[in-house]
N, C-alpha and C positions, 0 to 999 in steps of 0.2 A: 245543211250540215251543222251550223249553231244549232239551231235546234236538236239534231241529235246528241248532241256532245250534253245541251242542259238535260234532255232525258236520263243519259245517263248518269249524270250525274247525280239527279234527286233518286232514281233506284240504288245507289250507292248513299246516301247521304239522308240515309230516313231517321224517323224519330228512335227508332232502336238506336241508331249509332250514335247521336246527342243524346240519349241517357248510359248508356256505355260511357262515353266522354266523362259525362258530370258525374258518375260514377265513381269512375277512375281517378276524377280529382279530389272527390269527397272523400274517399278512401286515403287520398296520400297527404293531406288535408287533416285527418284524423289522427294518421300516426305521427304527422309531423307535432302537432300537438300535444299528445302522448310523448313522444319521444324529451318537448322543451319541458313538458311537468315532471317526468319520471327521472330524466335525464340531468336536473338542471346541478347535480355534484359533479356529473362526468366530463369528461375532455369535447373540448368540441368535434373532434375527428369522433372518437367514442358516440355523441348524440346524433352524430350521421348516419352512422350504425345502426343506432335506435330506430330511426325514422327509418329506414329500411327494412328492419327485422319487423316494429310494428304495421308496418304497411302488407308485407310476406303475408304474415298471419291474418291480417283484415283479408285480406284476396282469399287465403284458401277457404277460411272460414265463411265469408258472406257470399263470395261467388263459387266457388269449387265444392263448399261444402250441401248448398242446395242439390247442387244436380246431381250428388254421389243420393240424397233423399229422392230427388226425382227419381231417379234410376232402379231404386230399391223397392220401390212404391209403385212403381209403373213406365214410365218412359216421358225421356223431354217433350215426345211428340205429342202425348196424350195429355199431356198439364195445360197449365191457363192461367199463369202467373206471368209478374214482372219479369224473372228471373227466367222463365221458362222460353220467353220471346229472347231473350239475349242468347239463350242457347239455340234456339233454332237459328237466330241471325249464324253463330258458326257450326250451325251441322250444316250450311248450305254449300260449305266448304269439304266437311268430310260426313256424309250420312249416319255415319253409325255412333255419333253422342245423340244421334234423335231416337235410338232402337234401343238402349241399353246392350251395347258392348259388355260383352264378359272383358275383355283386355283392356277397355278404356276407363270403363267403372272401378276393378280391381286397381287400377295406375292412378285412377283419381283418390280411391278411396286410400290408399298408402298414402298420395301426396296433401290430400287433408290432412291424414292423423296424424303424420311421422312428420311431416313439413310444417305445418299449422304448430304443436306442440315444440318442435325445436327450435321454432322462432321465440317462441313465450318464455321455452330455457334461458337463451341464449340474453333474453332480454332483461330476465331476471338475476342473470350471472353479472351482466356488467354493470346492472344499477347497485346490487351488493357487491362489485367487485369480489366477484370469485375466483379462483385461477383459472379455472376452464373457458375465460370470457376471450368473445373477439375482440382482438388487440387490434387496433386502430395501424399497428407498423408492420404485423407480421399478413394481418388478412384473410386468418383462419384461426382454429383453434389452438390453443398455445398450452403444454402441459407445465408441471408446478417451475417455477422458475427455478435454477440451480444456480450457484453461483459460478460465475466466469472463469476460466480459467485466465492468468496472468499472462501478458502476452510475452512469446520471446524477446530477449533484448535485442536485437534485431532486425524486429519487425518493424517497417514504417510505423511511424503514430503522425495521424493526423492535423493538421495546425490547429490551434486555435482559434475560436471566432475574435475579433477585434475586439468586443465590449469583454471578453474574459481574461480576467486578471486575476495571476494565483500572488494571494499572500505570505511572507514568510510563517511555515510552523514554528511550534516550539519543534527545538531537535530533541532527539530521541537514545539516549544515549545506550538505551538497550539493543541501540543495532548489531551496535559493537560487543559480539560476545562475551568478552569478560566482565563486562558491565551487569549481564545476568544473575554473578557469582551472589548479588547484593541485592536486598529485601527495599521493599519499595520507601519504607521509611526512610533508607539513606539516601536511596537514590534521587528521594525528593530534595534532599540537601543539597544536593551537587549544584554549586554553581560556576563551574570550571573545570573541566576534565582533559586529557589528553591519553590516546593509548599509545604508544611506540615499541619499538623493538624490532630484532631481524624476522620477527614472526609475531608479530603485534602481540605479544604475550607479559605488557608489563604496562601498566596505567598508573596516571597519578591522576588526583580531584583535589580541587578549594571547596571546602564548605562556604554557604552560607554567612559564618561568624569565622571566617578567614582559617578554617586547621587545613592544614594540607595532610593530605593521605597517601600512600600509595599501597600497591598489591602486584603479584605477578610475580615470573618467572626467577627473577632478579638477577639477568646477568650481569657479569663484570661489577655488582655490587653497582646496578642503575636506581635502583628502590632508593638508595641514601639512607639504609634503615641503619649502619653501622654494621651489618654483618654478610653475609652471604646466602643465606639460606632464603630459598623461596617462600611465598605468602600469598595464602587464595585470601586470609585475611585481612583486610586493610591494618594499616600501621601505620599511626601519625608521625610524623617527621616533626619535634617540638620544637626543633631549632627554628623552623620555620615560620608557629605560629604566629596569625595577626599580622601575617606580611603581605598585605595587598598584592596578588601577581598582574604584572602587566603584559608581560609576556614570557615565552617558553616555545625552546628547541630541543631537539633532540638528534643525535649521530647514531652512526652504525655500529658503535662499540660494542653496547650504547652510549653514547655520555650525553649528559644532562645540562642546559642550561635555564637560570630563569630571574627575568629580572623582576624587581618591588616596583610600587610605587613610587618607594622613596628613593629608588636610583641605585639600590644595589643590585651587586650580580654576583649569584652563586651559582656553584656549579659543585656534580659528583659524575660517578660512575669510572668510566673506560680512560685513561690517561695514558699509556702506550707511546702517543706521541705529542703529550703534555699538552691536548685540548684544552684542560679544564682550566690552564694560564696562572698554575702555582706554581710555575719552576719546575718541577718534578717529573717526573714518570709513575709517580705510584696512583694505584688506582683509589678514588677519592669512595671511600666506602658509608659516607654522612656530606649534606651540604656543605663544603664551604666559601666563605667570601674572597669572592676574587678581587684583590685590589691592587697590583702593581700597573704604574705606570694609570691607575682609572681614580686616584683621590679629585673628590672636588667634581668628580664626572658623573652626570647624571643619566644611568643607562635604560634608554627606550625601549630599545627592540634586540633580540638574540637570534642568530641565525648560524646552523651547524651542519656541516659537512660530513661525508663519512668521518674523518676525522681530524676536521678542522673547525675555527667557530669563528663567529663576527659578531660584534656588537656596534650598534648604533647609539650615541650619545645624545641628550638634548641639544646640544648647541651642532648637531649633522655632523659630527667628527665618526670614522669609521675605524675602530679598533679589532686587527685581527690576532689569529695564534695559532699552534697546534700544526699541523701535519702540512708541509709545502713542498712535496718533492714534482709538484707541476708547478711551485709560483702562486697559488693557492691562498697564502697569506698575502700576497701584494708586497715581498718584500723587496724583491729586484733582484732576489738569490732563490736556489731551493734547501737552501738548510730550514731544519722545523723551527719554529717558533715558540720558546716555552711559556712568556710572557705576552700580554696583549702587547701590543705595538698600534701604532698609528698608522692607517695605510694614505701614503700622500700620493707623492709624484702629482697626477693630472688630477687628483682629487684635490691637491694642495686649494685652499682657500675657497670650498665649494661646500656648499650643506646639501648633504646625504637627508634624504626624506623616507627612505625604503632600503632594505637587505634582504638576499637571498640567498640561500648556496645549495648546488649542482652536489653531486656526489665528491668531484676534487675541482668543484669552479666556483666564482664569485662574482656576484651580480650588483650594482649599487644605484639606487634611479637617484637624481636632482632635484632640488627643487623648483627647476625649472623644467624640468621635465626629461633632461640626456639622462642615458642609461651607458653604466660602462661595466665592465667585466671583465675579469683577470683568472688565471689557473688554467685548467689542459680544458686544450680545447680541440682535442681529432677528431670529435662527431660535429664540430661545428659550434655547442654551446654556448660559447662565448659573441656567436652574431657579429665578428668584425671583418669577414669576408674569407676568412681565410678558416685551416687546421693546424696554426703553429698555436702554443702553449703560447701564453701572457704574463709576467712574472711583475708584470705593474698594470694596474687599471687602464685599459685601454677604448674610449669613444666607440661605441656602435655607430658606425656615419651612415648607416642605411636606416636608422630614423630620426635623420637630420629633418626638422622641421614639423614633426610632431612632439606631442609635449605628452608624455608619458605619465600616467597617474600610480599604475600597479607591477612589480615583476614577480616572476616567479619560476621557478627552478624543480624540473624534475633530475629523474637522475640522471640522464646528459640531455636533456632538453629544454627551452627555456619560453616562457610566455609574457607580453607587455601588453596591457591593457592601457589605450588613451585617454582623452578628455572627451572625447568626443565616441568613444562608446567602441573603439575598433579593436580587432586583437588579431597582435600579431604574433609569431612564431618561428624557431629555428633550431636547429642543432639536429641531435639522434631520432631517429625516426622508423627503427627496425619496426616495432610493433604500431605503425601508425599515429605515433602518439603527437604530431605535427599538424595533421587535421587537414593536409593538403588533399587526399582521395590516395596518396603513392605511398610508400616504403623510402622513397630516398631520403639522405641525409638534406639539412641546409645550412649552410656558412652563412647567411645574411637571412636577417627578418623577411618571412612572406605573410601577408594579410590573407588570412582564412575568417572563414565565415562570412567574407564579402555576401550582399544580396544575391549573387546570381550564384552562385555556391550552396551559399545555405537551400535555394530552392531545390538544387539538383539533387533528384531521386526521394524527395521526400514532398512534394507537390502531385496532391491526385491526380491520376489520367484518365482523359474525357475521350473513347476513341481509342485513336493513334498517336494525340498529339497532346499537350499538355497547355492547361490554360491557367497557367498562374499570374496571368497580365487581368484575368476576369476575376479573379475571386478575393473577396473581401479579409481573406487571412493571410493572402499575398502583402496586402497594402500593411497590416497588422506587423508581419514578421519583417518587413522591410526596415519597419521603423523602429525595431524591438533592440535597442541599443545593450550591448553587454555593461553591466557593471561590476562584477567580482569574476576575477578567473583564480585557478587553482591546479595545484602541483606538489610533489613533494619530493626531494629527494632521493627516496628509498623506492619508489616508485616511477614506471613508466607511463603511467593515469596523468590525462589531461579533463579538465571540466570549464565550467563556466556558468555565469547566471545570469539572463537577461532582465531590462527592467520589469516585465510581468511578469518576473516568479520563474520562466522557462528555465528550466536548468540539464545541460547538454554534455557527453559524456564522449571520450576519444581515446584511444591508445590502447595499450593491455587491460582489459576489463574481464577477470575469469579465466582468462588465457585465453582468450579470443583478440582478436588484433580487429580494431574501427577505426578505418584510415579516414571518416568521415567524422564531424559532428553530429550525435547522436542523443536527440531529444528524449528525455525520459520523465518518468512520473514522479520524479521529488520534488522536493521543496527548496532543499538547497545540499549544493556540493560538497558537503560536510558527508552526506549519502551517500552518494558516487564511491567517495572513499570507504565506507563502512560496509558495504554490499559487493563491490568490486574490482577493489585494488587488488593489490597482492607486494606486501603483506596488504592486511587492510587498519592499515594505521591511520592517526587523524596527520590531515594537514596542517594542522594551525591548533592553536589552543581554542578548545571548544567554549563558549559560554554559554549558560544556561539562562534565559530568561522569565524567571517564578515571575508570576503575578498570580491573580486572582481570577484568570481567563480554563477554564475548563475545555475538554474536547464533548462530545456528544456522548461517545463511552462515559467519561466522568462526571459528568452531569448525572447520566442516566442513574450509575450506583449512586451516586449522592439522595438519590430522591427514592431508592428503594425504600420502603414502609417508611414513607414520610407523611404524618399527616395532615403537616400543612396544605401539602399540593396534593395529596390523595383524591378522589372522587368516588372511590370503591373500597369496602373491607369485608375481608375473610376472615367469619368467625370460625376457630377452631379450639375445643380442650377450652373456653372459655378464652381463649387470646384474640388479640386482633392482629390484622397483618393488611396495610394501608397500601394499596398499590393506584395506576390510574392506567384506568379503560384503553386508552388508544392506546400506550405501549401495549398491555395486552394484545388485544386485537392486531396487531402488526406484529409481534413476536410468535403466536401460536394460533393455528390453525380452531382450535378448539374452542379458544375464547373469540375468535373470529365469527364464528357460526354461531356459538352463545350469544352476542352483545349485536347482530346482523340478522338473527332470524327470527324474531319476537319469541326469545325463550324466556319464560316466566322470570328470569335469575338477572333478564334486561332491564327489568325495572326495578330493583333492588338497589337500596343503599349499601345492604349488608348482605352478606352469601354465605349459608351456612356451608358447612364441610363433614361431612363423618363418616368418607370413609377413607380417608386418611390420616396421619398423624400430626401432628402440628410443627414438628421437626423435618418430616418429608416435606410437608407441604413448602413451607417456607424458604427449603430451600429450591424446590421444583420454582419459582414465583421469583427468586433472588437471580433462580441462574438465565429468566428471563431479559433480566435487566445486567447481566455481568458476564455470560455467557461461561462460568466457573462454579465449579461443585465443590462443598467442601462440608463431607458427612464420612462420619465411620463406616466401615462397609456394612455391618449390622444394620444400619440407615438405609444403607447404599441400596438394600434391599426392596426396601420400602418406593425407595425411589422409583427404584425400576420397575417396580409393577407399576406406578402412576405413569410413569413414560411408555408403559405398553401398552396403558389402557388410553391415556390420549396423542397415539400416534407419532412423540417425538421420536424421533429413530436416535437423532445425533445424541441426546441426553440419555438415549437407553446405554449406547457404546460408553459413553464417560461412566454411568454407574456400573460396568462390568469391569471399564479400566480401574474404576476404585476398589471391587472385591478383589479382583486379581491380585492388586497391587495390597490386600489388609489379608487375603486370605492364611488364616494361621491352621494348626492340629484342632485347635478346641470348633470351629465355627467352621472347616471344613464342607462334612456333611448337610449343615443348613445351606450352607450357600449353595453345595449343588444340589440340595432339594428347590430350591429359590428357583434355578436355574431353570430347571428342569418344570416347574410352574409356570413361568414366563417365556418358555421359549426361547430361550435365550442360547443358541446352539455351540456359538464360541466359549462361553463362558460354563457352559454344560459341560466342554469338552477338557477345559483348564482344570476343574472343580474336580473331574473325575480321574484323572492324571494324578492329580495334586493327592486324594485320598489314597489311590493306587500303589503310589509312590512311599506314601507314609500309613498303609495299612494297617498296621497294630497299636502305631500310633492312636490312628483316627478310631480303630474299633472299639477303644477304651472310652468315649466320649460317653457324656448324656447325649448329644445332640443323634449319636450315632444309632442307639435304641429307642431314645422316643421315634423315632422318624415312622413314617405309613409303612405298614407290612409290606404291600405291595411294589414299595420303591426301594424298600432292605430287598426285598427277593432280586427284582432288578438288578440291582447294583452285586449282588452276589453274583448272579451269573454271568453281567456282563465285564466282572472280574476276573471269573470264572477261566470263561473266552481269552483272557489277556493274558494267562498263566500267573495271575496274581498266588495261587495258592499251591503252585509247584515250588517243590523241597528244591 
């Protein structure tokens, strides 16, 4: 019986199937090869590929593509080659690769040429990195990448890996709509900005060299400009200049508070119920200095209620004023307060280290860390277990034994952030803005964002079941301590910023209600409130930090036709225009295939150009690097034929939104001759309205009779059609 089993075995085990074998590994042996020399720019997933795709094409080619010869020529049977024993070893299996099969030949001879060659594609797309190339992630063919759409705020977003840490940006004070109103030169100056108002419709900014500005809506006379009337223009406030600001509040009047440097405190706007702490009621229409009962007082920090206000002094003394009919002021009474006053009672002989205020509440943290709070308190705001109103500063006893570093006051909700990285929470909570997962009010601090909180429903699931005890961005966000939290007033918006950058969003955001903490893609909570509060006011005074640090954007225009860093220039009209090769090639498709497929223009220092103009051109090459046009639409012209001719579609739209936007009576008819040259069907259709619309106008033009006979005929009849020339 051995013995038969070794029989069969060597009939199975002959010299054909050890050269099949060594074949087959010479073959995968070569592409691997192939794939490490060809390959050696690509991803490593990418040269697995290679080594695959070049092995495909070895096979059809040296063993598939013989016997489709055999076959054509005669039959596997009747050969007497290498290749021809391999094929009989498997026609012993199915007879008819030994006879020349019409169906087997035809299936081979497809899977040589069409198989064999889309290996070679395919192998050639990912060594040049084409778009058509196999992606290593997706696994197949992948068409031109689009850009992503943003995801809903809503959506889980995924943790972070451990080793990733986001840095603070610079902020962006253009989130903030009215910030728009202003040409980037100014905007470069800003180094301190604030928006406020019932409808965030009124901003002020510090330059730079100390001038204070403001612009907006200007109610109640909140601008301080001295008069009443609105300003999309900014207007310096002189009284002000060269006043170092330290800080700066704002009410719901609106009124204005803002301390110096040097320890002054002004105030304008809304006075109603004598906020602004001059005695008075009249509305303060210019700065002025508030100083009753504050000589000799050096004021730190200002913080304003709908329409109350607190000041904080250097030596922790708390001075309030202005509207107390919940106790508001801390006076022990609810009559208003026209003058700062001193708020004692349990404050008596304590240094104040932080202020905040609620819509009609008052928040004061220690230096030691107790937090106390006085004013109405029926949603709970005030955190001392109760909804009775406080009319003196009253001890938070539920965080007896933490030492509180940050507070902060939305408009009846309140936030304390620790030493130790935790944050707690209480008061109003219709819109979620409490961070617990509920709607309900709370009377006493609750610790939100505990660990096992934070995980819930934002931890991927594996299954059924969820494994945030195995994954390494469990351990990451566990230990991802808060250190800034954020609130304002006028708003039911809570946020927060963890030490790697995470910055997490809760409450009314859009008019949607997140009764959760909700991780998003900023940078810092300055965002949250400029994207979606409501209004979308700043929380805090904004500063701006200039250095000499660029984004990637500004780099890039910086180094448009630079010739220092250049490696490439465009002669055109006798000019040069300094651009470098890899932005190229990563911005346009065109110059991709140029600088990627050995076009003569590859090895050039200098590229001539003629057939376009040197004004198109440069700025076709600018908006590479800036992704902005800015050409007459006469230009605009020019433009868009170069963006028809190399494929941009998005640059062809901006040059059509520029004739749109320049098209006059005299230049009419060119442009929709242009149009109508370029294919351009929206712009065809604009152009031909627009002369329709002003017919007698436009028929008096040059432009209108020189035009090709055959495109006057056109345009006549399909006016014609339109009843352009019905009485």
């Amino acid at each position: 019986m051995v013995s038969a089993a070794l029989k069969d075995a060597q009939s199975l085990f002959t010299p054909v199937t050890v050269y099949s074998l060594l074949a087959c590994a010479a073959q995968f042996a070569v592409g691997y090869i192939l794939a490490q020399i060809w390959g050696r720019k690509c991803s490593g997933t990418d040269r697995w590929v290679l080594v695959w795709l070049f092995y495909d094409a070895i096979v059809h080619i040296t063993l598939e593509g013989p016997f489709v010869y055999m076959s054509l020529v005669g039959t596997v049977a009747t050969s007497d080659n290498i290749f021809a024993e391999l094929w009989k070893e498997y026609g012993k299996a199915d007879e008819r690769w030994l006879h020349s099969d019409p169906t087997i030949v035809s299936l081979e001879l497809l899977t040589v040429v069409l198989d064999g060659i889309l290996a070679l594609v395919l192998v050639y797309a990912i060594v040049k990195d084409k778009h058509y190339s196999v992606s290593g992630d997706s696994g197949g063919l992948t068409a031109p990448a689009s850009p992503s759409p943003v995801p809903p705020v809503l959506t889980p977003t995924p943790p972070p890996r451990r080793a990733r840490v986001r840095y603070q940006a610079m902020v962006d004070v253009g989130k903030w709509p009215l910030f728009t109103l202003l040409g980037a030169q100014e905007v470069s100056r800003i180094r301190q900005a604030c928006v406020f108002g019932t409808s965030a419709n009124e901003a002020i900014y510090i330059t730079q060299d100390d001038e204070v500005f403001v612009f907006g809506l200007n109610c109640s006379n909140c601008l301080g400009t001295g008069d009443s009337q609105s300003t999309m223009v900014p207007k310096k406030l002189d009284f002000l200049r060269g006043k170092k600001v330290v800080s700066l509040s704002y009410g719901s009047g609106p009124h204005v508070l803002l301390a110096t440097e040097g320890g002054e405190l002004f105030a304008w706007g809304h006075n109603g119920y004598s906020q602004l702490g001059n005695g008075t009621t009249n509305q303060g229409v210019s700065p002025i200095l508030v100083s009753t009962n504050l000589q000799n007082k050096k004021i730190t920090q200002v913080a304003c209620g709908s329409h109350h206000s607190l000041a904080l002094t250097h030596d922790g003394e708390v001075f309030a004023w202005g509207y107390n009919n919940c106790g508001q002021v801390g006076s022990g009474a609810t009559a208003n307060q026209p003058t700062p006053r001193r708020v004692t009672n349990c404050l008596q002989g304590k240094v104040v280290m932080g202020i905040a205020c609620g819509q009609t509440s008052s928040m004061a943290v220690l230096d030691n860390g107790e937090v106390f709070g006085w004013g109405y308190n029926g949603n709970g705001q005030l955190g001392v277990g109760n909804n009775g109103n406080q009319l003196t500063p009253c001890r938070l006893a539920a965080l007896q034994g933490l030492c509180v570093l940050q507070i902060a006051s939305g408009y009846a909700h309140s936030l304390a952030l620790t030493d130790e990285g935790l944050l707690y929470a209480w008061g109003a909570n219709t819109y979620g803005q409490l961070g617990t997962g509920n709607k309900s009010n709370q009377l006493s601090p609750v610790h939100i964002m505990a660990e096992k909180e934070r995980g819930e429903g934002e931890w991927p699931a594996v299954g059924s079941k969820r494994t945030r005890e195995n994954t390494e961005e469990a351990w990451h966000r566990e230990t991802d301590r808060i250190v800034e939290i954020a609130a304002c007033h006028s708003t039911h918006t809570s946020a927060c910023k963890t030490q790697s950058g995470q910055v997490y969003m809760w409450g009314q955001c859009r008019g949607q209600s997140i009764v959760l903490p909700h991780l998003t893609h900023f940078s810092c909570t300055d965002d949250v409130f400029a994207c979606f509060a409501t209004p979308s006011v700043m929380w805090r005074l904004l500063s701006m930090e200039h250095d000499d640090f660029l984004t990637v954007a500004q780099s890039l225009r910086k180094e448009f036709d630079s010739p220092e860093t250049a490696d490439l220039k465009f002669s055109l009209d006798g000019k040069y225009i300094h651009v470098h090769k890899a932005v190229l090639k990563i911005r346009c498709e065109h110059f991709r295939s140029m600088f990627q497929s050995h076009w003569t223009e590859d090895m050039k220092e200098v590229i001539e150009i003629d057939q376009f103009s040197y004004p198109v051109y440069r700025s076709f090459l600018e908006f590479l690097y800036t992704d902005n046009v800015d050409l007459p639409p006469e230009d605009a012209i020019g433009l868009l034929d170069l963006a028809t001719s190399y494929c941009e579609n998005r640059l062809k739209r901006l040059c059509q939104h520029i004739i749109k936007r320049g098209i006059t009576v005299e230049n009419a008819f060119s442009l929709l001759s242009a149009a109508v040259r370029y294919d351009a069907e929206d712009l065809e259709e604009f152009c031909f309205k627009f002369c329709v619309n002003h017919l007698t106008e436009v028929t008096q033009t040059a432009a209108f009779w020189q035009i090709d006979g055959n495109m006057l005929k056109e345009f006549i009849c399909r006016a014609s059609r339109c009843g352009a020339f019905k009485n």
